[in-house]
ZATORMI-6987 format. One record per atom (N, C-alpha, C): residue in three letters; chain; atom name; x, y, z. Coordinates in nm, 2 decimals, decimal comma, m for minus. Last residue first. Layout:
BEGIN
+------+--------+--------+--------+--------+--------+
| zado | lumlum | lummar |     xx |     yy |     zz |
+------+--------+--------+--------+--------+--------+
|  Ala |      A |     CA |      X |      Y |      Z |
...
+------+--------+--------+--------+--------+--------+
END
This chain:
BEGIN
+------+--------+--------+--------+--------+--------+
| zado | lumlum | lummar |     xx |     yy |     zz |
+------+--------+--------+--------+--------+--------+
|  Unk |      A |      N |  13,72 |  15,06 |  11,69 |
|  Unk |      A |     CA |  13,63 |  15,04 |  11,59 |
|  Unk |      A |      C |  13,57 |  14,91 |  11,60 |
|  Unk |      A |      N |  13,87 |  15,10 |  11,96 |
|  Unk |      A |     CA |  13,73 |  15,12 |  11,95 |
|  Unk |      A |      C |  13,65 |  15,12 |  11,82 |
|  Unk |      A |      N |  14,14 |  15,02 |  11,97 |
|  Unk |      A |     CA |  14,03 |  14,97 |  11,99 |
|  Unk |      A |      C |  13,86 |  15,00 |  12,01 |
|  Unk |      A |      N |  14,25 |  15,31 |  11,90 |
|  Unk |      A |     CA |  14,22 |  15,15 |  11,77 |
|  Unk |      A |      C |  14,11 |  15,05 |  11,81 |
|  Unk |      A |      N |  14,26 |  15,50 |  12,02 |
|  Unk |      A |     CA |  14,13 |  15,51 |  11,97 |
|  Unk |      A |      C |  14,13 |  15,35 |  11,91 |
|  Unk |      A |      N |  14,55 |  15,48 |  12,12 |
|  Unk |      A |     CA |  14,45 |  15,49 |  12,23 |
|  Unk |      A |      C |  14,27 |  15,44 |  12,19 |
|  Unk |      A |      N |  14,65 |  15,55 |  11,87 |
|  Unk |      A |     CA |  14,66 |  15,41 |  11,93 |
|  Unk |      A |      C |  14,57 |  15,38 |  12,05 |
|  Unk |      A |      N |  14,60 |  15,81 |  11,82 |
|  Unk |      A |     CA |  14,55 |  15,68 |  11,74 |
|  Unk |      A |      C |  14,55 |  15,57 |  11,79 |
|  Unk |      A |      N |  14,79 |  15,89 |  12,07 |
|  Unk |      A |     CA |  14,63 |  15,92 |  12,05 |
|  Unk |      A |      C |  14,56 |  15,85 |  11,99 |
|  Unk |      A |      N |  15,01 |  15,81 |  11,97 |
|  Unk |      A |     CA |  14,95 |  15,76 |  12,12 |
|  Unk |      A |      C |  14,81 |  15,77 |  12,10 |
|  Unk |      A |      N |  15,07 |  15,93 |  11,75 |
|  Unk |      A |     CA |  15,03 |  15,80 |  11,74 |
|  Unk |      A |      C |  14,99 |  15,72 |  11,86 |
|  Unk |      A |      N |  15,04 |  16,22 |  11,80 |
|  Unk |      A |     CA |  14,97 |  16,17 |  11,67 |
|  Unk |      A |      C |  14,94 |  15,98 |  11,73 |
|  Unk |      A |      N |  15,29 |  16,21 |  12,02 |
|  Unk |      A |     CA |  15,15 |  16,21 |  12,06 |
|  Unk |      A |      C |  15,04 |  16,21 |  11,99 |
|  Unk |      A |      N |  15,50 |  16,16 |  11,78 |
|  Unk |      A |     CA |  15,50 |  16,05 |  11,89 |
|  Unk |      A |      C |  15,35 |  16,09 |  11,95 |
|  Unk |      A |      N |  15,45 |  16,34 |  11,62 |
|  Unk |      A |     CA |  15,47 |  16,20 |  11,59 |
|  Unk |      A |      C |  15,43 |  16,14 |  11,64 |
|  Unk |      A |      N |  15,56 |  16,59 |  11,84 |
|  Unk |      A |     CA |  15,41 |  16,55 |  11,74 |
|  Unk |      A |      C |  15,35 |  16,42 |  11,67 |
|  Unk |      A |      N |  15,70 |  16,55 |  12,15 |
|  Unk |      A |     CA |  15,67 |  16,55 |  11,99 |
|  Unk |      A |      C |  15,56 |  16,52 |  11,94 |
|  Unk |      A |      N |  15,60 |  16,81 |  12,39 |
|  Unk |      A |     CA |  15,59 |  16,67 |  12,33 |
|  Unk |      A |      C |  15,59 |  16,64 |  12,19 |
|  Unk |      A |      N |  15,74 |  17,04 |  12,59 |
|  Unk |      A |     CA |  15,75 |  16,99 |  12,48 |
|  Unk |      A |      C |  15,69 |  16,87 |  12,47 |
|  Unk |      A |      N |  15,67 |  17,30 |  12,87 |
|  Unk |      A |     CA |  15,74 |  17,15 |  12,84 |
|  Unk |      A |      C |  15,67 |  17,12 |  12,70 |
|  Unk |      A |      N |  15,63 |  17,54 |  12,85 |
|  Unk |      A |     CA |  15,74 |  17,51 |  12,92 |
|  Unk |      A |      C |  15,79 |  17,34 |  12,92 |
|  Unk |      A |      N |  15,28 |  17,48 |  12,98 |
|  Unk |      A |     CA |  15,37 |  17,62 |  12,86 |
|  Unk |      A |      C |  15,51 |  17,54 |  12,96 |
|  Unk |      A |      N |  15,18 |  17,14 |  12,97 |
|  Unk |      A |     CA |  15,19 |  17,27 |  12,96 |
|  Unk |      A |      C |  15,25 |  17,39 |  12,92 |
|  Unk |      A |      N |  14,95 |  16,98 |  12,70 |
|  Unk |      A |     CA |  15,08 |  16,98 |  12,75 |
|  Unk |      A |      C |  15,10 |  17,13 |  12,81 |
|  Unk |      A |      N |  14,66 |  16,78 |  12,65 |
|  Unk |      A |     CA |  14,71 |  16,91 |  12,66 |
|  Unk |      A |      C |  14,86 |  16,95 |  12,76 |
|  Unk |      A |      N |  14,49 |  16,60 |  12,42 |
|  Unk |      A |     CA |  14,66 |  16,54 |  12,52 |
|  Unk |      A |      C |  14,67 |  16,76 |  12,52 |
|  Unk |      A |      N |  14,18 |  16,46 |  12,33 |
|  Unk |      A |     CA |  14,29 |  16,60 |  12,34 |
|  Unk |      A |      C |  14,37 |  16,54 |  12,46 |
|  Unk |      A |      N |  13,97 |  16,32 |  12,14 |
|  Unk |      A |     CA |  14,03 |  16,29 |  12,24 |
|  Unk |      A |      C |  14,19 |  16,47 |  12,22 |
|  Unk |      A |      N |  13,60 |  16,20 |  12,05 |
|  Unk |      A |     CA |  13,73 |  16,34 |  12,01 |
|  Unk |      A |      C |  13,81 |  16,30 |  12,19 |
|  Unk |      A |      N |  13,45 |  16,03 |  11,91 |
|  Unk |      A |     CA |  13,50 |  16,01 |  11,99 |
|  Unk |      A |      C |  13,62 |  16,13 |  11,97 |
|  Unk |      A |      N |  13,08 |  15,93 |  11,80 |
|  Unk |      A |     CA |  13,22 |  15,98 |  11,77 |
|  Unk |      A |      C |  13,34 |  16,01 |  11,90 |
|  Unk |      A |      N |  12,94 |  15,64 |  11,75 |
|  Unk |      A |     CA |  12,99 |  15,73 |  11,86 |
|  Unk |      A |      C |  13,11 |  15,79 |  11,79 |
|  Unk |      A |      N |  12,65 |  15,52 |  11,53 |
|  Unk |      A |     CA |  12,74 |  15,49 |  11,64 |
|  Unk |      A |      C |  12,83 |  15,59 |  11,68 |
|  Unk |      A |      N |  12,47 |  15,65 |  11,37 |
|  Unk |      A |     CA |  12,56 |  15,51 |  11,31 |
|  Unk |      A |      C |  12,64 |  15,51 |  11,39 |
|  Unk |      A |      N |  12,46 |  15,96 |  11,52 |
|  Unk |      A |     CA |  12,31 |  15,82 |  11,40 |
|  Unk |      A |      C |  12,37 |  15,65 |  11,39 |
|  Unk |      A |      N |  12,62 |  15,90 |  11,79 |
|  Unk |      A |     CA |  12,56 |  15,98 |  11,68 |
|  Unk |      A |      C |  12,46 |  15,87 |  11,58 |
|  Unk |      A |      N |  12,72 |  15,98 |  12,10 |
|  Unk |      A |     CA |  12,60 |  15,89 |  12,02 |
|  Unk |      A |      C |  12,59 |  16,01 |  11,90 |
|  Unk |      A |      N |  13,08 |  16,07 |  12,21 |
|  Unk |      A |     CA |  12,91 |  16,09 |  12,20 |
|  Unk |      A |      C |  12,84 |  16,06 |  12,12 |
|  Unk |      A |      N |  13,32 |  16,09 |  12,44 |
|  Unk |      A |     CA |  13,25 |  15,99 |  12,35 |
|  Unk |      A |      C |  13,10 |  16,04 |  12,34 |
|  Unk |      A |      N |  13,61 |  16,25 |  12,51 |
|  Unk |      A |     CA |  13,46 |  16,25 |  12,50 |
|  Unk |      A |      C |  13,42 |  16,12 |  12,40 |
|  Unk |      A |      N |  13,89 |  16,27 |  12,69 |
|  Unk |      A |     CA |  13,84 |  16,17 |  12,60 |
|  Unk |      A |      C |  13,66 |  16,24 |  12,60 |
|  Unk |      A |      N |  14,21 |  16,40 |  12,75 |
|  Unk |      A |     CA |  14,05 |  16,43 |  12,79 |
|  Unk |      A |      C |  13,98 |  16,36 |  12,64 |
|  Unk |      A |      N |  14,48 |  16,43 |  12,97 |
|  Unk |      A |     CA |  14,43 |  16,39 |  12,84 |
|  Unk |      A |      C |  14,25 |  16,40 |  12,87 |
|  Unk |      A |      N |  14,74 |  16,70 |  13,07 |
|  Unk |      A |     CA |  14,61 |  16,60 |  13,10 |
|  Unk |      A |      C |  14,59 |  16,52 |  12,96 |
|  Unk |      A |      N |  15,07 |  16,66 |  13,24 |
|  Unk |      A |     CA |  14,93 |  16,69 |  13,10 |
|  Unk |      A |      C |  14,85 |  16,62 |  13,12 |
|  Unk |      A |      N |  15,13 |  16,81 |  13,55 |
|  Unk |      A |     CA |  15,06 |  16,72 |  13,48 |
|  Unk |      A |      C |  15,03 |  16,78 |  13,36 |
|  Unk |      A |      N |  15,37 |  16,95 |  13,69 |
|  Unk |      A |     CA |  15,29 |  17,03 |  13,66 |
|  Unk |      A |      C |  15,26 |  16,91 |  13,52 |
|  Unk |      A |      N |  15,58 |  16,84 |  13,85 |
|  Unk |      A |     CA |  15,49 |  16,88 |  13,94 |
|  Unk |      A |      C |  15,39 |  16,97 |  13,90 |
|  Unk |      A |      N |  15,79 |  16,77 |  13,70 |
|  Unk |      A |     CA |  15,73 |  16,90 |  13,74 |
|  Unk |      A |      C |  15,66 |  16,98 |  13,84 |
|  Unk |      A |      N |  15,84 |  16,55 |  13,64 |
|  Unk |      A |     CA |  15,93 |  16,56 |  13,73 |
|  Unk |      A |      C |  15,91 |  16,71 |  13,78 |
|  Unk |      A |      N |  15,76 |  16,43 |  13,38 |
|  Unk |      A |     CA |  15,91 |  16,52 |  13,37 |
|  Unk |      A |      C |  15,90 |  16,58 |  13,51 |
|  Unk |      A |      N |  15,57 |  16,28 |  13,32 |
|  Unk |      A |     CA |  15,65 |  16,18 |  13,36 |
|  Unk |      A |      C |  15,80 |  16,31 |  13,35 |
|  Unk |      A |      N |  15,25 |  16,28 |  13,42 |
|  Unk |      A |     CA |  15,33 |  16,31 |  13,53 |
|  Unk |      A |      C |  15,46 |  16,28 |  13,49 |
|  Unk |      A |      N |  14,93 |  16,25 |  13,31 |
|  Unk |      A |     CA |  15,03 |  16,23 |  13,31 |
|  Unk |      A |      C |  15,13 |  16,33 |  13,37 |
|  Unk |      A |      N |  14,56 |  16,20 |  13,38 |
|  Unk |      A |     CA |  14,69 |  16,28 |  13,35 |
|  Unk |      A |      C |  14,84 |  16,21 |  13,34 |
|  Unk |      A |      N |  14,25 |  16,18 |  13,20 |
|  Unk |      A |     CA |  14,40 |  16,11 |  13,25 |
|  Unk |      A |      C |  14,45 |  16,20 |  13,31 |
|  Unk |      A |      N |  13,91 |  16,14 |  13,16 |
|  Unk |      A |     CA |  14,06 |  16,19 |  13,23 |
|  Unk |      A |      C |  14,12 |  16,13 |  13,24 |
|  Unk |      A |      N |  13,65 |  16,04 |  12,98 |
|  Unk |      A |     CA |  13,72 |  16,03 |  13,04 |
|  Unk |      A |      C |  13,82 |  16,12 |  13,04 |
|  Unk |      A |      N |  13,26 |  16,09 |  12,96 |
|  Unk |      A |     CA |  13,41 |  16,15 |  12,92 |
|  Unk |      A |      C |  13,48 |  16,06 |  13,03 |
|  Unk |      A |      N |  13,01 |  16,08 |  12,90 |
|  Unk |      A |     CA |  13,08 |  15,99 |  12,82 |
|  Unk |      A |      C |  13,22 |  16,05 |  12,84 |
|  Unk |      A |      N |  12,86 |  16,14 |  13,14 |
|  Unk |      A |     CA |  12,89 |  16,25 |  13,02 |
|  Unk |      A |      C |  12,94 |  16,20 |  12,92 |
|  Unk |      A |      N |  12,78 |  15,89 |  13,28 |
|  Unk |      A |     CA |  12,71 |  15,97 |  13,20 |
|  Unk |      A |      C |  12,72 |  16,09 |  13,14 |
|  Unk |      A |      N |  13,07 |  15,77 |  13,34 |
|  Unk |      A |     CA |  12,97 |  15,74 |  13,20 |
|  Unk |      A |      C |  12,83 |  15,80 |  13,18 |
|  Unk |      A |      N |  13,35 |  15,91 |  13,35 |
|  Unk |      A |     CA |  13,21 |  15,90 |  13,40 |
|  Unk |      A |      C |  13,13 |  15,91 |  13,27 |
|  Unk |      A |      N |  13,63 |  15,78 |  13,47 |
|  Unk |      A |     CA |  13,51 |  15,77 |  13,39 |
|  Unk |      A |      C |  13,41 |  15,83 |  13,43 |
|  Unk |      A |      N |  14,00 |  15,87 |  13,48 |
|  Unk |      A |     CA |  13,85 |  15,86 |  13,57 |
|  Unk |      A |      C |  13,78 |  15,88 |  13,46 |
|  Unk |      A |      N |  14,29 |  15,83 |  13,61 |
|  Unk |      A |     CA |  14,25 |  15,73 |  13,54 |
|  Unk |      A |      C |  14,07 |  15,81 |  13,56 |
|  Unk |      A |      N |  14,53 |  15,83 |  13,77 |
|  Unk |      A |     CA |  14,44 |  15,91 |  13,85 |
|  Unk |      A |      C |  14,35 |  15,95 |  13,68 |
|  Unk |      A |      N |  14,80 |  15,83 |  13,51 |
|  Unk |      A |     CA |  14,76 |  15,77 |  13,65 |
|  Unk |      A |      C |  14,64 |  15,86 |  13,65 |
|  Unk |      A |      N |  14,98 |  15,74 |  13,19 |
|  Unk |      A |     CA |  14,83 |  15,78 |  13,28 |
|  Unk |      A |      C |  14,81 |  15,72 |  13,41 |
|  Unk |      A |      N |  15,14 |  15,53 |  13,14 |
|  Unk |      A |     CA |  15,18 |  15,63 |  13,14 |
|  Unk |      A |      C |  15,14 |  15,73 |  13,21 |
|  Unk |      A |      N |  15,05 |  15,29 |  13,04 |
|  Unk |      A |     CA |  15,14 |  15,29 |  13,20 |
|  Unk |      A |      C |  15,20 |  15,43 |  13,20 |
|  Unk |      A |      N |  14,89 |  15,20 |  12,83 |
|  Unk |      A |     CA |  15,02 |  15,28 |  12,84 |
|  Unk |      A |      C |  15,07 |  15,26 |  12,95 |
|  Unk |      A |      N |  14,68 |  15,02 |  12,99 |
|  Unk |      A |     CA |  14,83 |  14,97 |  12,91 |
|  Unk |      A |      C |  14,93 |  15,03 |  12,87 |
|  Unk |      A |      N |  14,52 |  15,28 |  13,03 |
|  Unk |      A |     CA |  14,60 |  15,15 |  13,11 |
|  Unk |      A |      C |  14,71 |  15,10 |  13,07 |
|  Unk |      A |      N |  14,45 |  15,33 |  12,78 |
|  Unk |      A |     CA |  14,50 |  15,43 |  12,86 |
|  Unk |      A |      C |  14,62 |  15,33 |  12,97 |
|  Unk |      A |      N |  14,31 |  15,06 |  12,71 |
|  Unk |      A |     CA |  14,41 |  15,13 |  12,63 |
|  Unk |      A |      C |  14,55 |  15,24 |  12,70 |
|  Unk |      A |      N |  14,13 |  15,08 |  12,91 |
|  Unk |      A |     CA |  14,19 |  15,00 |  12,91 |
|  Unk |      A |      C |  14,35 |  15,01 |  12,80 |
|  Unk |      A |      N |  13,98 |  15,34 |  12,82 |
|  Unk |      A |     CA |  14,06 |  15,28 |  12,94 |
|  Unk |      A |      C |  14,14 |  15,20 |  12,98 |
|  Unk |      A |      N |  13,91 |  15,28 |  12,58 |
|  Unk |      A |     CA |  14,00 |  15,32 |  12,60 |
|  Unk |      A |      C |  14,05 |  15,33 |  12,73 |
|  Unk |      A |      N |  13,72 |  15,05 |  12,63 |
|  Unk |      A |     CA |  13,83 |  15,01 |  12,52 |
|  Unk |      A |      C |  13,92 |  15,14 |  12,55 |
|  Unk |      A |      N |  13,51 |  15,17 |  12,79 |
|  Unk |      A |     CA |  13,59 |  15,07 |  12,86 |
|  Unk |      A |      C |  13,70 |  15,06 |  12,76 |
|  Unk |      A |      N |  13,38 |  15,37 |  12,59 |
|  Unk |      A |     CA |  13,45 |  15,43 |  12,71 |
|  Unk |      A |      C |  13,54 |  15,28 |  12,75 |
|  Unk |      A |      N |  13,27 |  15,18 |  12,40 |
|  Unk |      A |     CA |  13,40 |  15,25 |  12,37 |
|  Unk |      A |      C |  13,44 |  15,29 |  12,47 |
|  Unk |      A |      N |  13,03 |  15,08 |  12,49 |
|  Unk |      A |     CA |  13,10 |  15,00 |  12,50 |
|  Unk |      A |      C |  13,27 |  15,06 |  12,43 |
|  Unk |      A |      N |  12,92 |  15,32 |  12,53 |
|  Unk |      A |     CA |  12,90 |  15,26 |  12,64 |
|  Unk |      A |      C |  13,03 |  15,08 |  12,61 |
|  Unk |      A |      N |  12,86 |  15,44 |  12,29 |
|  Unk |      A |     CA |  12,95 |  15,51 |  12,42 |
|  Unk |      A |      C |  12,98 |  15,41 |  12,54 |
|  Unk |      A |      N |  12,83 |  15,13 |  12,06 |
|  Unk |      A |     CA |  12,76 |  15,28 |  12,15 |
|  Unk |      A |      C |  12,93 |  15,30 |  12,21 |
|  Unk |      A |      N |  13,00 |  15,16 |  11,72 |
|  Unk |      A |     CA |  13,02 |  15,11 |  11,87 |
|  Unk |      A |      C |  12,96 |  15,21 |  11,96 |
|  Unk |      A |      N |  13,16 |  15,23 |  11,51 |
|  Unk |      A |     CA |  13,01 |  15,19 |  11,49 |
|  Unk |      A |      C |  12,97 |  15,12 |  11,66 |
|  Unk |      A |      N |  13,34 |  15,54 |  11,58 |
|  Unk |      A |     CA |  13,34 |  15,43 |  11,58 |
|  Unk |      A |      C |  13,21 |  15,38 |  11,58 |
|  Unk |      A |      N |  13,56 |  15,79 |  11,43 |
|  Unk |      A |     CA |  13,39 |  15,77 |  11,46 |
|  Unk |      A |      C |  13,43 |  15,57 |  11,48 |
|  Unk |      A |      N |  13,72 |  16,04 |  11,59 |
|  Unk |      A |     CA |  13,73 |  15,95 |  11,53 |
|  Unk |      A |      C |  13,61 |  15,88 |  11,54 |
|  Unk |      A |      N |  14,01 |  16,29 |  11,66 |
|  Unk |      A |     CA |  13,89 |  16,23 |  11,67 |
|  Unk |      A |      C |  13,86 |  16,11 |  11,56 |
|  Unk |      A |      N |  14,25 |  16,53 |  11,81 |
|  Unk |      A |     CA |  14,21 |  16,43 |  11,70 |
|  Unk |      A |      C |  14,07 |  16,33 |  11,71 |
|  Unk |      A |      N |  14,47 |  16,72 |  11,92 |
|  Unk |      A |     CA |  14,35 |  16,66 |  11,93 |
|  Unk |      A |      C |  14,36 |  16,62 |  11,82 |
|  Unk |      A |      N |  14,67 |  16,87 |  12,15 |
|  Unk |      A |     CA |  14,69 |  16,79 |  12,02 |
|  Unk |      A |      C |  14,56 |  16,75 |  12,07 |
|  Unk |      A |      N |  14,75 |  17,19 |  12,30 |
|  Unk |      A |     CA |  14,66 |  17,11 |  12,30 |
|  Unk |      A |      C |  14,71 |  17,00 |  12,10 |
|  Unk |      A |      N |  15,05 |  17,37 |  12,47 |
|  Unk |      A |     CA |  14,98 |  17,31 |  12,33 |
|  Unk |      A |      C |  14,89 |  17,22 |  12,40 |
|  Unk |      A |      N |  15,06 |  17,64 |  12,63 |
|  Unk |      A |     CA |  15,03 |  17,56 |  12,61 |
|  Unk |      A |      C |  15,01 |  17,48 |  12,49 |
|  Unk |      A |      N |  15,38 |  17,88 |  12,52 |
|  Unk |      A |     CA |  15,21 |  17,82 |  12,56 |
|  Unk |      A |      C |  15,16 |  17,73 |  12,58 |
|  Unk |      A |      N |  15,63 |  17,84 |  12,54 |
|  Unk |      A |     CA |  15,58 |  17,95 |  12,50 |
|  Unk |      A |      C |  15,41 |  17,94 |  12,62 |
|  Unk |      A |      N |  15,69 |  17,58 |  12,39 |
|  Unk |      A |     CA |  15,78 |  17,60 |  12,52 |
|  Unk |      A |      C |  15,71 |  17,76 |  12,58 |
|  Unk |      A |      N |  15,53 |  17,62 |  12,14 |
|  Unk |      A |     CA |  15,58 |  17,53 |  12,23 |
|  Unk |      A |      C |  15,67 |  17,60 |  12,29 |
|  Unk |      A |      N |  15,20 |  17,77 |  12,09 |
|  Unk |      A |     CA |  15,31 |  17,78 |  12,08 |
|  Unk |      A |      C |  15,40 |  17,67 |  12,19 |
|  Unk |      A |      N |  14,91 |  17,58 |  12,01 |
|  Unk |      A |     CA |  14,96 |  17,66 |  12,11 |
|  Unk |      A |      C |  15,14 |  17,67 |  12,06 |
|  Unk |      A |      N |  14,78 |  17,30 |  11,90 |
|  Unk |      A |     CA |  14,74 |  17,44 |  11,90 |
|  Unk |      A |      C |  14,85 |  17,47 |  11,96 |
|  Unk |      A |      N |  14,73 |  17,02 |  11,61 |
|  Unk |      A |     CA |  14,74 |  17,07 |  11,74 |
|  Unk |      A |      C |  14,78 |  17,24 |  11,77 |
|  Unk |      A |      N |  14,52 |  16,76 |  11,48 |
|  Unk |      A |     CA |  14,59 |  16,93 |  11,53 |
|  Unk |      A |      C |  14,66 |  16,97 |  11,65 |
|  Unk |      A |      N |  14,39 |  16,51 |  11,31 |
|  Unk |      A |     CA |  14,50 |  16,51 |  11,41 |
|  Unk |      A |      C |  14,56 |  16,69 |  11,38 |
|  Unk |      A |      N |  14,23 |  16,35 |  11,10 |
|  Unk |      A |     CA |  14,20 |  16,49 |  11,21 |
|  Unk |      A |      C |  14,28 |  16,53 |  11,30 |
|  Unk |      A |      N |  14,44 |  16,13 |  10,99 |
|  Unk |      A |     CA |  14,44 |  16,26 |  10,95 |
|  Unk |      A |      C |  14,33 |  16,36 |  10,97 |
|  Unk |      A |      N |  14,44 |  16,00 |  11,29 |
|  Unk |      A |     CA |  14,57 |  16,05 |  11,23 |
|  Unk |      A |      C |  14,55 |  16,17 |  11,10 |
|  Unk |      A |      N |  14,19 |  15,91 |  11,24 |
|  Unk |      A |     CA |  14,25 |  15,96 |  11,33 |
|  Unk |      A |      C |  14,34 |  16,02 |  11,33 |
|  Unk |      A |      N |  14,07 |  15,82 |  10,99 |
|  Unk |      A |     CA |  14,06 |  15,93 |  11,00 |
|  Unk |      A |      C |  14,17 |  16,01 |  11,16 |
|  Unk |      A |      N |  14,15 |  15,57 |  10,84 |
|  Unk |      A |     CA |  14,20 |  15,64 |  10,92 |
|  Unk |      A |      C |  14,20 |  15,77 |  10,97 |
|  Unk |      A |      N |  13,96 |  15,55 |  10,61 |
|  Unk |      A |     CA |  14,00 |  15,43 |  10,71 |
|  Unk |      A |      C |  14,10 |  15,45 |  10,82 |
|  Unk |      A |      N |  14,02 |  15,81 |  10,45 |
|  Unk |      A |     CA |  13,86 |  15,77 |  10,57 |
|  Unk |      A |      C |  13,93 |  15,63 |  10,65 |
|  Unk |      A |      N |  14,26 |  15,71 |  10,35 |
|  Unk |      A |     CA |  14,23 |  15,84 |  10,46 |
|  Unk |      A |      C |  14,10 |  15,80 |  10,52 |
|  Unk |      A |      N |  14,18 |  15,47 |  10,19 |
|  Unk |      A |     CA |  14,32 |  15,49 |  10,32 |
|  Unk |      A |      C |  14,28 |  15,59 |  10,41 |
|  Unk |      A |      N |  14,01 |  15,59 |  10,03 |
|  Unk |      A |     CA |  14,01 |  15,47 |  10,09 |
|  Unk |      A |      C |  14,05 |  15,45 |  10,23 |
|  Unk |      A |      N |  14,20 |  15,80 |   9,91 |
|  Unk |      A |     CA |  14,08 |  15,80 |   9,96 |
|  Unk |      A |      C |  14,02 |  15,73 |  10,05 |
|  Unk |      A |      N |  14,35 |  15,56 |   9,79 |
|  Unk |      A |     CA |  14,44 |  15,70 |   9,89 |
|  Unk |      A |      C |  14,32 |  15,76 |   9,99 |
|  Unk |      A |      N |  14,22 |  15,45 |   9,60 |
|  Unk |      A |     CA |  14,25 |  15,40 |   9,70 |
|  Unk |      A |      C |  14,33 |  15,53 |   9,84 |
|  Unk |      A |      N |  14,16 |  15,66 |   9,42 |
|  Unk |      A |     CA |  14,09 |  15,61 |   9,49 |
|  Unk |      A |      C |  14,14 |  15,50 |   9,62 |
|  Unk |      A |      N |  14,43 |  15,72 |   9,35 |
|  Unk |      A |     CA |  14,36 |  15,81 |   9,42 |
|  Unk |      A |      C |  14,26 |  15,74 |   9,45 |
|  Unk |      A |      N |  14,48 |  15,47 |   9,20 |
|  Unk |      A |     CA |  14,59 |  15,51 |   9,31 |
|  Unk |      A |      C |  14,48 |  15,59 |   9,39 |
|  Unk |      A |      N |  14,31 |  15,47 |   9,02 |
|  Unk |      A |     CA |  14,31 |  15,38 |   9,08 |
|  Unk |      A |      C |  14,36 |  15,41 |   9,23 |
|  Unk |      A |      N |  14,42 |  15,71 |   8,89 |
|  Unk |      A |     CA |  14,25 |  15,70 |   8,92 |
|  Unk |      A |      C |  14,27 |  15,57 |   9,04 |
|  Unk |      A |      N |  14,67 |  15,59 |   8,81 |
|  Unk |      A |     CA |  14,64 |  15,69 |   8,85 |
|  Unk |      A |      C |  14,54 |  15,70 |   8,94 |
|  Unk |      A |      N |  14,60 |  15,35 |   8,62 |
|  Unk |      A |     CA |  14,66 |  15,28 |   8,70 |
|  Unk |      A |      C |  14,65 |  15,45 |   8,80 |
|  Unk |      A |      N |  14,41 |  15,52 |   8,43 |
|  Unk |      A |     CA |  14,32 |  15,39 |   8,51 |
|  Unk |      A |      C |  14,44 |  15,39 |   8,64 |
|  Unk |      A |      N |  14,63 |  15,67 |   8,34 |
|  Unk |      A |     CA |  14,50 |  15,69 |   8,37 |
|  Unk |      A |      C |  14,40 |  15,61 |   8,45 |
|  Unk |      A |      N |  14,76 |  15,43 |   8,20 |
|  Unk |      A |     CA |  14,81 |  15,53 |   8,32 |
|  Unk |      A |      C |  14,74 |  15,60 |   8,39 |
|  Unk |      A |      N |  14,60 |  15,34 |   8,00 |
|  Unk |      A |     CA |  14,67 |  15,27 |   8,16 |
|  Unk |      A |      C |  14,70 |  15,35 |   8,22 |
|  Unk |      A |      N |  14,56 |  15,50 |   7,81 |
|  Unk |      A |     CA |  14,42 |  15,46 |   7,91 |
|  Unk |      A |      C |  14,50 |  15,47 |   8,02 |
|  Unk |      A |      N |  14,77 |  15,53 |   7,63 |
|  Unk |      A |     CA |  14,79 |  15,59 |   7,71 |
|  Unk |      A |      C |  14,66 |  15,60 |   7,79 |
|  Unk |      A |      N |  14,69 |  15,23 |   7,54 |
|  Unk |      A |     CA |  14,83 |  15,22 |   7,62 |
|  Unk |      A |      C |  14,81 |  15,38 |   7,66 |
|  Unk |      A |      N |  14,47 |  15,25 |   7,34 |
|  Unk |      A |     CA |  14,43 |  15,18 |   7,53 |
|  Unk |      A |      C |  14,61 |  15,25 |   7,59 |
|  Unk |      A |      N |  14,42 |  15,61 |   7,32 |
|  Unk |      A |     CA |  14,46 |  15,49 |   7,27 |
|  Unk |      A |      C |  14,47 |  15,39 |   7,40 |
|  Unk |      A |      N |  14,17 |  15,84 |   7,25 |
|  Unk |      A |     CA |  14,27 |  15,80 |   7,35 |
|  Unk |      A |      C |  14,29 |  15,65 |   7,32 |
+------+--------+--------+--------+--------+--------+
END
C-alpha cells in the first residue's frame, strides 16, 4: 500500500472514529423510540441517557428544565423513587400527555430514561419531541 492510497484510509478510519465519538456523546437522541400507531393509538417516545451525577442532584436539573418549557403543569417529584411527572394540556382536549422521568443509581452515576406519552387521536412530531426530550436531559451531564 502506497502512502497516497494510506490517506484515504486514515482520513476514513478517522471519520468513523469520530462518528463513534459523536454517537456515545449523545446518546439521547440516538436511544430515542417511539411506539404506537398515530392518530390510531397511543404513541409513547422514549429515550435515555447516563449522567455522572447522583439521582439526587439530576431530579432538580430536570425540573427545572421541565419548567422552563412552560409547557408542563401539575409538575411532581418524588425523590424516593427518583421519578418525576408532568403533563401537558396544550390541544384543548381535555385529554393530557403525560411525561414520566425515572432517574436510577448506577456504578458511575444515574441513568435516566424519560417517556412523553401522547394520546390515540392526537399527533406530536418526532423531531420536535426527539429534541424536547434531549433538551430536557442536557442539564444533567
Amino acid at each position: 500500500m502506497s502512502i497516497r492510497s494510506f490517506i484515504p484510509f486514515v482520513i476514513a478510519a478517522t471519520a468513523s472514529f469520530a462518528a463513534i465519538g459523536a454517537a456515545q456523546a449523545q446518546p439521547c437522541a440516538t436511544n430515542f423510540t417511539s411506539s404506537g400507531v398515530p392518530m390510531v393509538s397511543q404513541i409513547t417516545y422514549r429515550t435515555w441517557d447516563l449522567s455522572k451525577k447522583a439521582p439526587a442532584a439530576v431530579l432538580p436539573a430536570i425540573v427545572r428544565a421541565i419548567e422552563a418549557d412552560g409547557d408542563f403543569g401539575d409538575i411532581r417529584t418524588d425523590k424516593a423513587s427518583g421519578t418525576i411527572t408532568a403533563m401537558q394540556e396544550v390541544t384543548g382536549s381535555g385529554r393530557p400527555q403525560i411525561l414520566k422521568v425515572t432517574a436510577r443509581k448506577q456504578p458511575t452515576g444515574t441513568r435516566i430514561d424519560i417517556a412523553f406519552t401522547v394520546q390515540p387521536g392526537q399527533i406530536a412530531p418526532e423531531d420536535a419531541v426527539r429534541k424536547g426530550l434531549c433538551d430536557f436531559l442536557k442539564g444533567t451531564r
